[in-house]
FIVEX-639241 format. One line per field, with one value per residue (C-alpha): x, z, y; residue in one letter. Coordinates in steps of 0.25 Angstrom, whole numbers, plus 5000, padded with zeros to 4 digits. Each point is the difference from the previous one (the first is absolute). Layout:
BEGIN
xx = (X/...)
zz = (Z/...)
yy = (Y/...)
code = (A/...)
END
This chain:
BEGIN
xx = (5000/5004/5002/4987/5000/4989/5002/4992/5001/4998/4995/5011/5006/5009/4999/4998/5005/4994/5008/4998/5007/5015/5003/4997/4991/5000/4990/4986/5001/5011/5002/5009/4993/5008/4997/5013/5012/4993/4996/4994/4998/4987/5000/4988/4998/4989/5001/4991/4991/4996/5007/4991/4989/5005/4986/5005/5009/5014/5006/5015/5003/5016/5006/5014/5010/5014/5010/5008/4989/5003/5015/5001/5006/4992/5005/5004/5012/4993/4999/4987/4985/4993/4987/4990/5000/4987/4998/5000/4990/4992/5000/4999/4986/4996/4999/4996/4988/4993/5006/4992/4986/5001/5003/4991/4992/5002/5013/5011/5015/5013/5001/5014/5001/5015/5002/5013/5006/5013/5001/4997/5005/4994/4991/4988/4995/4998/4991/4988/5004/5000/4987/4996/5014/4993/4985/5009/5008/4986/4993/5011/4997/4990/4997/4984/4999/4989/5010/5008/5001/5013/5003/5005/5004/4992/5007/4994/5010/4996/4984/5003/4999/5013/5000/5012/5008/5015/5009/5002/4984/4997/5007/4991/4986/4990/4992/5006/4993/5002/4989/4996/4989/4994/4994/4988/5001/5011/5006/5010/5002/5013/5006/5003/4995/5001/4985/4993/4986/4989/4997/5015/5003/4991/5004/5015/4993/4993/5011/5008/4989/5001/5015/5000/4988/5010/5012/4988/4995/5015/5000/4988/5007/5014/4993/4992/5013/5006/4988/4997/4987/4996/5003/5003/4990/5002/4992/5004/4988/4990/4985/4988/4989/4990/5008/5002/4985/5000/5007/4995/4985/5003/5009/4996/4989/5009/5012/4990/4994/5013/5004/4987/5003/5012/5007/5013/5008/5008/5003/4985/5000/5008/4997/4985/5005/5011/4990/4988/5011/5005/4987/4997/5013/4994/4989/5004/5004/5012/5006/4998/5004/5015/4999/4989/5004/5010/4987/4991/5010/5002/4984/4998/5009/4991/4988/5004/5006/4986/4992/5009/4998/4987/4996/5008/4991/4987/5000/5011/5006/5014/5008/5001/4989/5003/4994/5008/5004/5004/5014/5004/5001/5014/5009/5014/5010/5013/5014/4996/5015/5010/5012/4998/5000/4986/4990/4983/4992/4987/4990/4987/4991/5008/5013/5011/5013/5010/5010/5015/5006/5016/5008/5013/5013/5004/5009/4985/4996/4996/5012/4993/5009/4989/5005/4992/4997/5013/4999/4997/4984/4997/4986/5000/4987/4998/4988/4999/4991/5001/4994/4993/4993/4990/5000/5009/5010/5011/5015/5002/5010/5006/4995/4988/4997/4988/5006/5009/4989/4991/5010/5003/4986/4999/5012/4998/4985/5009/5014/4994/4996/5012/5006/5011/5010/5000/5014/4998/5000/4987/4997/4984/4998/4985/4998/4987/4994/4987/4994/4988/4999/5010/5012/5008/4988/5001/5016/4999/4990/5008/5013/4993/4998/5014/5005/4992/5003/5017/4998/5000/4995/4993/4992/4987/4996/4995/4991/4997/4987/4998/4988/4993/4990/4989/4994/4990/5002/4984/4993/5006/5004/5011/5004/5015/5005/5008/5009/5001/4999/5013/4987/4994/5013/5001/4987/4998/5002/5010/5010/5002/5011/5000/5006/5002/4997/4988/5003/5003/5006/5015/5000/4991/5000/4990/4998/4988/4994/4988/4997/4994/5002/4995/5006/4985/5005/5013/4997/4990/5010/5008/4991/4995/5013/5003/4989/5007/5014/4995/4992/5014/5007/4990/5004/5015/4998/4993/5011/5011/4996/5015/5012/5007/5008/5014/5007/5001/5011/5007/4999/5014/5001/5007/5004/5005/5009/5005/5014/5008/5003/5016/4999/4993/5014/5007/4987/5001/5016/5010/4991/4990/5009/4996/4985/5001/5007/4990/4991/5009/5003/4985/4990/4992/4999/5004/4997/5003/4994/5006/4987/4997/5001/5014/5001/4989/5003/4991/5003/4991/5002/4992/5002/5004/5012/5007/4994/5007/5012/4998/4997/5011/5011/4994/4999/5014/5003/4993/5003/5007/5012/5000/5013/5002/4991/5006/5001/5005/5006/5012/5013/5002/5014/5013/5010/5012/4993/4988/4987/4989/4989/4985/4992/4986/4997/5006/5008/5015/5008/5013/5004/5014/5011/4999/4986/5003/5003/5004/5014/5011/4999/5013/4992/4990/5005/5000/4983/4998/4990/4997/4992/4986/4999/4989/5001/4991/5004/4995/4999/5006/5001/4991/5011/4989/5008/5005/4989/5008/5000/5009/4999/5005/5001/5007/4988/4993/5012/5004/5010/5012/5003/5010/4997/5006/4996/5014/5000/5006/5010/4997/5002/5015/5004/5002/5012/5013/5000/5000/5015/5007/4988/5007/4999/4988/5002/5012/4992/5012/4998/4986/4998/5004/4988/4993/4992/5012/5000/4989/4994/4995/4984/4993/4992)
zz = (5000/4995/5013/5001/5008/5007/5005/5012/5002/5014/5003/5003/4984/5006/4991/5006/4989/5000/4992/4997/4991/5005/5012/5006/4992/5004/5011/4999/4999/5000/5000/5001/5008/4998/5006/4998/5004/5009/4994/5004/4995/5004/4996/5002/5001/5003/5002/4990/5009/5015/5012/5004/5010/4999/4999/5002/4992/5003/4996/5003/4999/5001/4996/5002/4997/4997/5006/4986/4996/5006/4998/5015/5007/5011/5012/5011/4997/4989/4991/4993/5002/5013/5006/4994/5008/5005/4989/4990/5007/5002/4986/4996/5009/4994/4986/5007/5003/4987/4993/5008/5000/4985/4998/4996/5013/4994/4994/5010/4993/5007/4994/5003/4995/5004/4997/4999/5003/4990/4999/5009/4998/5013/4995/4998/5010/4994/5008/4996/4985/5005/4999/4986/4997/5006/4994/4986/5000/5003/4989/4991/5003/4999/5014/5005/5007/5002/4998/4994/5014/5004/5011/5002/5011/5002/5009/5004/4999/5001/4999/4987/4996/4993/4996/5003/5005/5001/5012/5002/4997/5012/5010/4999/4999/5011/4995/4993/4995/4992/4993/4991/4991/4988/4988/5007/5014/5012/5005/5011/5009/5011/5002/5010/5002/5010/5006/4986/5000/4994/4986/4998/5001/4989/4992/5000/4998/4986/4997/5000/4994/4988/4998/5000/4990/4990/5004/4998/4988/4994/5007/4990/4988/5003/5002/4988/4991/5007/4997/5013/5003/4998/5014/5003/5005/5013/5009/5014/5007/4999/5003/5005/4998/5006/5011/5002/4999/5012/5009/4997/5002/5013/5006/4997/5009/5014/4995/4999/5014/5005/4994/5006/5013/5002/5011/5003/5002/4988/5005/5002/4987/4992/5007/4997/4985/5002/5005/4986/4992/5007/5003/4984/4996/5011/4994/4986/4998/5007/4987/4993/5013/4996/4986/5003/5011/4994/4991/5009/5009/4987/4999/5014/5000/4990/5008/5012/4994/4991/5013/5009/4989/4999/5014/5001/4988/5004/5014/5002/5009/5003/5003/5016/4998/4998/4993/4987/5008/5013/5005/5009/5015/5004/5013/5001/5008/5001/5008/5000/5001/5008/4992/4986/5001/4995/4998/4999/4996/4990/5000/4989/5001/4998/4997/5007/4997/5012/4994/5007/4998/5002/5000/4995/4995/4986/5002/4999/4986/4989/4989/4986/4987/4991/4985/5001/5013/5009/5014/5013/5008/5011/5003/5000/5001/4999/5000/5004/4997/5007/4996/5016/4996/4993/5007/4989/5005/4993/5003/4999/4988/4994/4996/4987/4991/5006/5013/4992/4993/5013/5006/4989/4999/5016/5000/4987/5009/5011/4994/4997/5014/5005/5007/4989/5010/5009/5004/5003/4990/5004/4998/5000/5000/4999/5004/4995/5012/4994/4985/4994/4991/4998/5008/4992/5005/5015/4999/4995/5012/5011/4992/5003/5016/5000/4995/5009/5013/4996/5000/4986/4998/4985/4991/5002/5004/4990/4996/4993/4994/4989/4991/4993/4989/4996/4986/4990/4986/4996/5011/5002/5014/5009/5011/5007/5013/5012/5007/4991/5008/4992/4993/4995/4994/4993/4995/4997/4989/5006/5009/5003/5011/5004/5011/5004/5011/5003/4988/4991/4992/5002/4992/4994/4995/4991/4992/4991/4998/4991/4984/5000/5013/5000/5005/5007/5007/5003/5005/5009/5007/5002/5007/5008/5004/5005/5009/5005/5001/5007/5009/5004/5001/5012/5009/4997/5004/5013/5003/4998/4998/4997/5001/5012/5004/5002/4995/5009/5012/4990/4986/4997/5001/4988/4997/4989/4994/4989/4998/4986/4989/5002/5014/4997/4998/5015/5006/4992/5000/4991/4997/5010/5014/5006/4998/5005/5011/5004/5000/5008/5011/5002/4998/4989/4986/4991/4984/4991/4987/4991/4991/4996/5011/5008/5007/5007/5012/5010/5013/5007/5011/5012/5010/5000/5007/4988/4990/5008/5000/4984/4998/5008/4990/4988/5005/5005/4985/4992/5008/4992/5007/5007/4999/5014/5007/5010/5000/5007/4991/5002/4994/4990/4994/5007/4987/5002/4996/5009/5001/4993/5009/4997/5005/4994/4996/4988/4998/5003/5003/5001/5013/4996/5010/5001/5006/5011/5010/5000/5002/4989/5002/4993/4995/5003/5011/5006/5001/5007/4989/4997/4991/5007/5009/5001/4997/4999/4987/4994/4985/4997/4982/4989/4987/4989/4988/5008/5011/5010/5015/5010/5012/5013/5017/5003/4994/5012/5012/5004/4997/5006/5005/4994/4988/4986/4986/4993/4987/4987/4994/4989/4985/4997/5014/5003/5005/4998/4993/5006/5001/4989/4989/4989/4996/4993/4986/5000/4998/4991/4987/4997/5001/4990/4990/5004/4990/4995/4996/4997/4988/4992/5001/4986/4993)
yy = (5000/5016/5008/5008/5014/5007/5015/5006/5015/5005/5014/5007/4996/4988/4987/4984/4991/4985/4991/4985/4989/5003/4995/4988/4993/4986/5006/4999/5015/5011/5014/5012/5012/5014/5013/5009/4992/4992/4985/4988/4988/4991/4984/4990/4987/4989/4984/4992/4994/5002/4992/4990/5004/5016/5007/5013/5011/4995/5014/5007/5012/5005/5014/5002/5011/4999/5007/5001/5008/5013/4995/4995/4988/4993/5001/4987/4988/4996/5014/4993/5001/4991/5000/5011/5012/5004/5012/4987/4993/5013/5001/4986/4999/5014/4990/4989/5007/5006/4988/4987/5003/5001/4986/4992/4991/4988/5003/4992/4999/5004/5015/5006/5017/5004/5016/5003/5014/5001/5016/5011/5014/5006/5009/4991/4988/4989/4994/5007/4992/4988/4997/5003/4992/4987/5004/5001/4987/4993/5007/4996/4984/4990/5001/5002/5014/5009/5013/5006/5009/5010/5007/5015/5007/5014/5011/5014/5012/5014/4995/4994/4983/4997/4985/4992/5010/5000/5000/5015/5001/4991/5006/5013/4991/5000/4989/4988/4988/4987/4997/4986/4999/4995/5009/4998/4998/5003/4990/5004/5013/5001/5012/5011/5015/5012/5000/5002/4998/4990/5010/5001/4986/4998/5010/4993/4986/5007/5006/4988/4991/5008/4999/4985/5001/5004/4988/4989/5004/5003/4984/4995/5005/4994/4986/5003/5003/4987/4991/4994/5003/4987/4994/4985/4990/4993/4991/5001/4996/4988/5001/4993/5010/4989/4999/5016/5002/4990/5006/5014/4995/4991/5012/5012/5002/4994/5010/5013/4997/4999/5014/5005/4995/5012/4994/5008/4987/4997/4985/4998/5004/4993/4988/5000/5005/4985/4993/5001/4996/4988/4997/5000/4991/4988/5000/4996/4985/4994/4997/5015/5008/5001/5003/5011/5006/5010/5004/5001/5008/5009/5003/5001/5012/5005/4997/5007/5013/5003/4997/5009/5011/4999/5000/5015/5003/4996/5000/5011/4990/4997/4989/5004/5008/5013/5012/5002/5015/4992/5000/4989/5001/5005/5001/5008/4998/5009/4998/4984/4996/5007/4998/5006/5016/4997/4991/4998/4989/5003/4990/5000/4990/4987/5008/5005/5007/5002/5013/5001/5013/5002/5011/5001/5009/5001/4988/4993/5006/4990/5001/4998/4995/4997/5003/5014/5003/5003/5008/4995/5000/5006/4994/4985/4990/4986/4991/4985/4990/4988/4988/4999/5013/4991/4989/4992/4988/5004/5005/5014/5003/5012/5013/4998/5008/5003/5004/5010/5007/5001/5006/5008/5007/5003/5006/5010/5002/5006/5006/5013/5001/4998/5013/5005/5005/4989/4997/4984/4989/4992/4986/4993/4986/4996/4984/4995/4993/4996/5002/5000/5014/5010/4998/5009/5011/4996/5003/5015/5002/4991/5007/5015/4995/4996/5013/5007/4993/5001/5014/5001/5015/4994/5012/4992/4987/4991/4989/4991/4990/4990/5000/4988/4999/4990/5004/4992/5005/4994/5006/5014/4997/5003/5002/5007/4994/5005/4993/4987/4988/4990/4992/5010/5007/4984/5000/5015/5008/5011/5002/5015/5005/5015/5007/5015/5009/5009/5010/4990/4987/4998/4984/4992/4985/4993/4989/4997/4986/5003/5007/5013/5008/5013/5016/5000/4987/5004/5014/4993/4990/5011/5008/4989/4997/5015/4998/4986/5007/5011/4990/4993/5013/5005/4986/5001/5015/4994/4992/5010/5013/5005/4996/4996/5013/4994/4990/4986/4998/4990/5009/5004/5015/5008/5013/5007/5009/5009/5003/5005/4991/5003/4993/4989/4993/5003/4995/4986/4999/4991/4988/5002/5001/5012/4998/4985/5006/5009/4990/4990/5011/5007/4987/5005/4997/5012/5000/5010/5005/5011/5008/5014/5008/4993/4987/4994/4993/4991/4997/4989/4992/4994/5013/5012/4999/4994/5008/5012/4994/4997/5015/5006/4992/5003/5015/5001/4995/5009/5012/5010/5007/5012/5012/5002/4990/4990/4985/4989/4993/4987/5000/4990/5000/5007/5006/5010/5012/4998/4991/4995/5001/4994/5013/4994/4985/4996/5015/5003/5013/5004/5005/5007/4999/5014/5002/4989/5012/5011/4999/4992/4985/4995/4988/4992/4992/5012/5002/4987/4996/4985/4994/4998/5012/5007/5015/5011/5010/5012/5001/5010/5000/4993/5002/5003/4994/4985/4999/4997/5002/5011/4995/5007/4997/5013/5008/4995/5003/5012/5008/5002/5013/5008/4991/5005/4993/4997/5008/4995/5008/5010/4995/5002/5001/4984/4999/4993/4987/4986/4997/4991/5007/5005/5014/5006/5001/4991/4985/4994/4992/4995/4986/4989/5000/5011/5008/5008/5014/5008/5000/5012/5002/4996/5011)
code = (X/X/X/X/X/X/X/X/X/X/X/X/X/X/X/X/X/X/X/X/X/X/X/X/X/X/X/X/X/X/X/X/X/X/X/X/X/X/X/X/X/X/X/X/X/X/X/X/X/X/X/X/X/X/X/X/X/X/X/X/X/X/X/X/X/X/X/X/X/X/X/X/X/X/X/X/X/X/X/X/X/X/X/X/X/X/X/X/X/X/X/X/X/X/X/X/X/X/X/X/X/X/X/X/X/X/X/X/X/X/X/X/X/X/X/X/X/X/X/X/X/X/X/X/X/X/X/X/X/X/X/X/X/X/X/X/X/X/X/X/X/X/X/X/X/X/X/X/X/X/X/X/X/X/X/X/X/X/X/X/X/X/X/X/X/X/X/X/X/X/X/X/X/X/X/X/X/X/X/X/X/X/X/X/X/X/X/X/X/X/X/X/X/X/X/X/X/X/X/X/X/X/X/X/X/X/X/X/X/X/X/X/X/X/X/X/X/X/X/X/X/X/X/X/X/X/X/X/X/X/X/X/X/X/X/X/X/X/X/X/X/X/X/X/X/X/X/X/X/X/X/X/X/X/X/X/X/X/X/X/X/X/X/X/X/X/X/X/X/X/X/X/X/X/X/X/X/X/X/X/X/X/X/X/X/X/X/X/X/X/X/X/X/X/X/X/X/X/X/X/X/X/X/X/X/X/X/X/X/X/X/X/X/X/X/X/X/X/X/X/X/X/X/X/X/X/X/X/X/X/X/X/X/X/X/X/X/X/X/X/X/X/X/X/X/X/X/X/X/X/X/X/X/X/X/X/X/X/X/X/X/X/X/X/X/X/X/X/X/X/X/X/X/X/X/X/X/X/X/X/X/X/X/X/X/X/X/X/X/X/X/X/X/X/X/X/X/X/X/X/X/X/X/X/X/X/X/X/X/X/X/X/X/X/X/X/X/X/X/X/X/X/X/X/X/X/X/X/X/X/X/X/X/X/X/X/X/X/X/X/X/X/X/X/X/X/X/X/X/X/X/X/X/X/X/X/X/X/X/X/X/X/X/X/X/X/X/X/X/X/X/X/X/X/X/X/X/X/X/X/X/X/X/X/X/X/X/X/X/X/X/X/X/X/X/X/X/X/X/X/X/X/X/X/X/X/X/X/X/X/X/X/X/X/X/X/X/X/X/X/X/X/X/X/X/X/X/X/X/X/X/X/X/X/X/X/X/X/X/X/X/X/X/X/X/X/X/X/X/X/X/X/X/X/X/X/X/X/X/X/X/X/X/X/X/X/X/X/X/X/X/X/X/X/X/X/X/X/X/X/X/X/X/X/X/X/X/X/X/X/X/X/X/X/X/X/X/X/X/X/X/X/X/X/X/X/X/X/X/X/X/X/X/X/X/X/X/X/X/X/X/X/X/X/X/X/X/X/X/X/X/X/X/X/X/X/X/X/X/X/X/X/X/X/X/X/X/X/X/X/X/X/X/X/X/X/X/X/X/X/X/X/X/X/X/X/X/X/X/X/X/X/X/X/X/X/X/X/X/X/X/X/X/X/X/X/X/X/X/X/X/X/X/X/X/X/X/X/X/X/X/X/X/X/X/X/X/X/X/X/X/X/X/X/X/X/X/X/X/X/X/X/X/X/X/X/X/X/X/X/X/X/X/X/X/X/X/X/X/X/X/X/X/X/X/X/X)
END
């Protein structure tokens, strides 16, 4: 196949160039995404045939940049790409997302989609291309997909939408958002804002909707020009209609009471749920049970989620019982453990999130060396997941996916209502205790307690609440959740995160399940979960009306300082020593930053005492020098002429024989001096052009009476010569090869 070319122009007049038919083409689909200098390369590819008894979409999803593409070397031993950092994974589940429910259901093969980042040139993020790179290589294949889709990212600067910003761009934005979608419907929302309202949310999400518009229909034409419209046949499941219509007929009506019955119990629940099933499978012949179990299981499933829905639609009737506006019973806690420098538990119906906050110096900053983001981070949080949460047997492993991007969205919920200037690094850990329905929203409110019982002095606290969605596309009907119970987010239609504080949304999470979903729907979830938000915000504001008003016993203190850029080098020393030494001698722990303004130094340390001690060494040090002040200062080196006396830590002076005392030492063994004595000297000259230090100890006695300053002799009047020097003007021969006579001067 002839490369083919497709170009999209973006609304600020940069170009994105889809190419296929280059490289890679023993994948069931390739291509080449460029915008600028920065390129990617997207690859699919799908088994023949499902793995036996797989009835689910067995789909992974991996982005990975190179670090060879912005001409970098990895860093570690090994100098080559590990583990996928956690902006890969963010990334890699941003795709994930949009790209899954578009699958076909009965559609089961191993699909693997590997985007590749192989050129960044630091102006443009390449993320936000990522997803249009996968849609692309799909569209490009014989692969059944219900897309195309793409992804861009839409940032608000100075009022106005710009779509996929670059890096500088996104630095001034108060509202960024990721945002997936197909030509008709969106699929996907994550992204962070500074207190925006509902309208303006919306306005990003249709500002955005319209940009990808464009990538899915330049999308269509590319697989139109490539001929693979036509999409390979498959059979991945087997059916018995006669048995599905069974089931449905001999289970519906048990499953819907149980729906009806709105017990609060989650076990109870699922155990009755267990139970009609089971109960189903014994009664079909002994000799059938094992071959139709997995069937029956499969529609079953099917069973129990139309039932479930149905009740909410009909009945307005929750799993638990709940209004659709109701938010589950909740109990706060602050300063549960003693030891963290922070800490609450935040309960919701049947789940809870106990935060951890730490404090900590800049030695505890987060180092990033990811291929395009470099620096270090201040604020810190991290959300586990364990498997106990759930009541699963099962050990607790690594850190998933999930738990990074979890993490990930509380933390963007609160970093912009975390104080600018505050001097500590801080730490949240939020351990999910118990789970059923948005965990992740439980940590942003047991993260804000946290904050607030550390003594965290945050803008505003915040909140956070998760919205659900039941929708029937014959009848009309709908119906917006709050506070999803976990069923009702696996047999709903949406999942939709939003936190932020009593003026407005500061992140938001959602994915969509369903075709069709309206701005009138959307604006309505949002404005419902206002109300919810606002709802939780008025208990955390119960429990901890503001922030404790000093630090714990145990928080480390710190204090900083400025001092000038040309000192910053005497406070460190030769490779480290004098800093180390401060640090060895006072206790504290001393770290050093040079930016605009000078040096930025922080001092911290359990108690005051130490942290004095740390300031009054580093003070002593960058001190400048005063002509005529007094120090007292220890002689460090005895010469002929005199002695080199350390008057300030780290600066020497000559003390010149002649300012000794007042009256003529023949030499040095005459003052008594020793190397070590302590001495107390006046500086008595700074030299302007060498920097260099007149010291004096007779400035500071008195003076003998009588006393007369000798007086050199007058130019010319100096006296005989030494004896044995010969006359002046009579210097004899000059010296064997000297420059011989003088040579005329040259025109």
């Amino acid at each position: 196949m002839n490369p083919i070319k497709k170009t999209i122009e973006l609304p600020d007049g940069r170009t994105i160039t889809i190419e296929t038919g280059k490289l890679a083409k023993q994948a069931d689909g390739a291509v080449e995404v460029r915008m600028g200098n920065t390129m990617l390369l997207a690859t699919v590819v799908t088994a023949k045939e499902a793995g036996e008894g797989v009835d689910f979409m067995p789909l992974q999803v991996e982005y990975k940049e190179k670090f060879s593409a912005a001409g970098r070397f990895p860093g570690g031993f090994l100098k080559r790409e590990g583990r996928a950092s956690d902006y890969e994974i963010l990334t890699s589940r941003l795709v994930d997302r949009v790209l899954r429910p578009l699958f076909p259901d009965n559609y089961h093969a191993d699909t693997f989609v590997n985007i590749t980042l192989y050129s960044a040139d630091g102006v443009d993020a390449p993320d936000c291309l990522a997803g249009l790179a996968a849609s692309a290589a799909i569209a490009v294949s014989d692969i059944p997909f219900n897309g195309p889709i793409s992804e861009v990212r839409v940032a608000r600067v100075n009022g106005e939408f710009i779509i996929d910003p670059t890096f500088e761009q996104l630095e001034k934005a108060d509202m960024e958002l990721m945002v997936g979608a197909t030509y008709d419907n969106i699929m996907m929302v994550e992204g962070e804002m500074d207190e925006v309202s509902e309208a303006e949310l919306l306005a990003a999400l249709r500002a955005a909707h319209e940009a990808i518009k464009i990538q899915c229909t330049a999308q269509m034409e590319l697989a139109e020009a490539v001929g693979s419209t036509t999409k390979r046949e498959y059979c991945h499941e087997v059916n018995d209609e006669e048995l599905r219509a069974d089931v449905k007929a001999r289970c519906y009506d048990r499953a819907y009471a149980i729906a009806k019955a709105g017990c609060a119990d989650k076990h109870w629940r699922q155990d009755s749920f267990d139970a009609i099933c089971k109960e189903y499978i014994e009664s079909l012949p002994e000799e059938e049970r094992e071959a139709k179990a997995a069937l029956v299981k499969r529609y079953y499933h099917d069973v129990e989620k139309e039932a479930v829905r149905r009740c909410i639609l009909d009945e307005g009737i929750r799993l638990d019982g709940r209004k659709t506006t109701e938010i589950r019973p909740i109990w706060i806690e602050t300063d549960y453990i003693p030891g963290p420098h922070g800490s609450a538990v935040f309960t919701r119906g049947e789940t809870q999130a106990l935060a951890t906050v730490t404090l900590g110096t800049k030695l505890d900053e987060k180092i990033l060396d990811d291929v395009l983001n470099q620096g270090r981070e201040r604020f810190l949080l991290h959300y586990n997941f364990p498997p106990f949460s759930t009541g699963e047997a099962k050990p607790q492993r690594g850190v998933g996916r999930r738990e990074v991007g979890h993490g990930n969205l509380a933390h963007r919920a609160l970093k912009r209502m975390f104080p600018a200037d505050f001097p500590y690094v801080c730490r949240i850990v939020s351990d999910i205790l118990e789970s059923n329905g948005s965990s992740s929203m439980a940590t942003v409110c047991a993260g804000t307690l946290a904050l607030l019982d550390a003594g965290v002095k945050m803008r505003k606290p915040v909140s956070g609440i998760a919205m659900g969605l039941i929708t029937d596309n014959e009848s009309g009907k709908y119906a917006v959740l709050s506070d999803i119970l976990g069923d009702e987010d696996h047999l709903g239609d949406m999942d939709f995160k939003v936190t932020g504080t009593a003026d407005g949304i500061t992140a938001t999470q959602m994915d969509i399940k369903c075709d069709g979903l309206s701005y009138e729907i959307l604006e309505k979830a949002l404005l419902q979960a206002r109300d919810g938000r606002l709802h939780i915000l008025n208990l955390i504001n119960n429990a901890i009306p503001e922030p404790r008003q000093d630090y714990k016993a145990h928080v480390p203190r710190i204090v900083t300082m400025l001092i000038p850029k040309e000192l910053i080098g005497a406070v460190i020393g030769p490779g480290g020593k004098i800093i180390q030494g401060i640090q060895e001698e006072s206790g504290a722990t001393v770290s050093i930053d040079e930016i605009e303004e000078g040096g930025h130094i922080e001092v911290a340390a359990p108690n005051r005492d130490a942290i004095d001690k740390a300031l009054a060494m580093i003070n002593a040090i960058v001190e400048l020098p005063e002509e005529g002040k007094v120090y007292d200062g220890t002689v460090r080196s005895i010469m002929d002429f005199g002695a080199f006396v350390e008057f300030m830590p780290h600066r020497d002076g000559l003390l010149h024989i002649s300012e000794i005392a007042w009256e003529r030492l023949d030499d040095m063994e005459a003052s008594g001096l020793k190397e070590g004595d302590k001495v107390q000297v006046k500086l008595i000259e700074i030299d302007k052009k060498t920097g260099k230090y007149r010291l004096s100890m007779r400035a500071l006695l008195p003076k003998p009476e009588g006393y007369v300053e000798p007086q050199r002799a007058p130019r010319g009047e100096r006296g005989p010569r030494r004896e044995g020097a010969a006359p002046r003007g009579d210097r004899g021969p000059r010296r064997e090869g000297g420059r011989g006579p003088r040579q005329p001067k040259k025109d």
